[in-house]
Structures are given as structure tokens and as C-alpha cells.
C-alpha angles and dihedrals in degrees: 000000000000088000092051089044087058101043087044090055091039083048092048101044093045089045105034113036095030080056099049094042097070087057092066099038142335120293109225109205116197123229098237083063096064092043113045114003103048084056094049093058095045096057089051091040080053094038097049092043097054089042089064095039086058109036096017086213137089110216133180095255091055087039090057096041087067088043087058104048086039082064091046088051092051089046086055086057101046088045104052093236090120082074100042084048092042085053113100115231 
């Protein structure tokens, strides 16, 4: 209950308020946004839906392994390495 409490409030805020925003002024959307971190979340969304399709739980190892790579993702901001990733070759 608690998992489909969390994806129905993450539906509704990026839905619902990112819908209603636009009508009372433009949305600017960074670049950085469309390069390196939409990717990012795909690859957890992925990650995290393909997690609960083979095991069907939610542990405290695998807890603490998002929590990890949350924290590398944040470093990669702090640290500037989003832009260097987001660089073509």
C-alpha cells in the first residue's frame, strides 16, 4: 500500500502541478535536465521496476543500495561530472 501511495503522489505532482504551472507562466526546462538527469531517473525507474518484477520484495540491502547510488548522483552534481557526461565526444 505504502509503494502504490508513493508512485500515486509522484504520478499526481509531476502531472498535476507540472500541467497546471505553463498556464500561469512559461516553464523554463535546463538543459542539464534533458541530458543527464532524465536519463538518470530512467535508468532507476527501470532499475527499480525490474528489482520488484524479479524478487517481488523491497529489502534494506537493496534500500541502501539506491540510497548509495542517490548519493553518487548528487556527487555528480556537486561535482560538476553531469556536464562533462552530458559533452559529446
Amino acid at each position: 500500500m505504502a509503494l502504490g501511495n508513493v508512485v500515486g503522489s509522484n504520478i499526481f505532482n509531476t502531472l498535476g502541478i507540472l500541467g497546471i504551472v505553463p498556464f500561469f507562466g512559461p516553464l523554463p526546462v535546463p538543459p542539464d535536465l534533458a541530458g543527464f538527469d532524465l536519463w538518470v531517473m530512467l535508468g532507476a525507474t527501470v532499475a527499480f521496476l525490474a528489482w520488484l518484477c524479479l524478487r517481488r520484495s523491497f529489502g534494506r540491502a537493496m534500500a541502501g543500495t539506491f540510497l548509495l547510488v542517490y548519493g553518487a548522483y548528487i556527487a555528480a552534481h556537486y561535482f560538476g561530472l553531469s556536464a562533462v557526461a552530458m559533452t559529446p565526444p
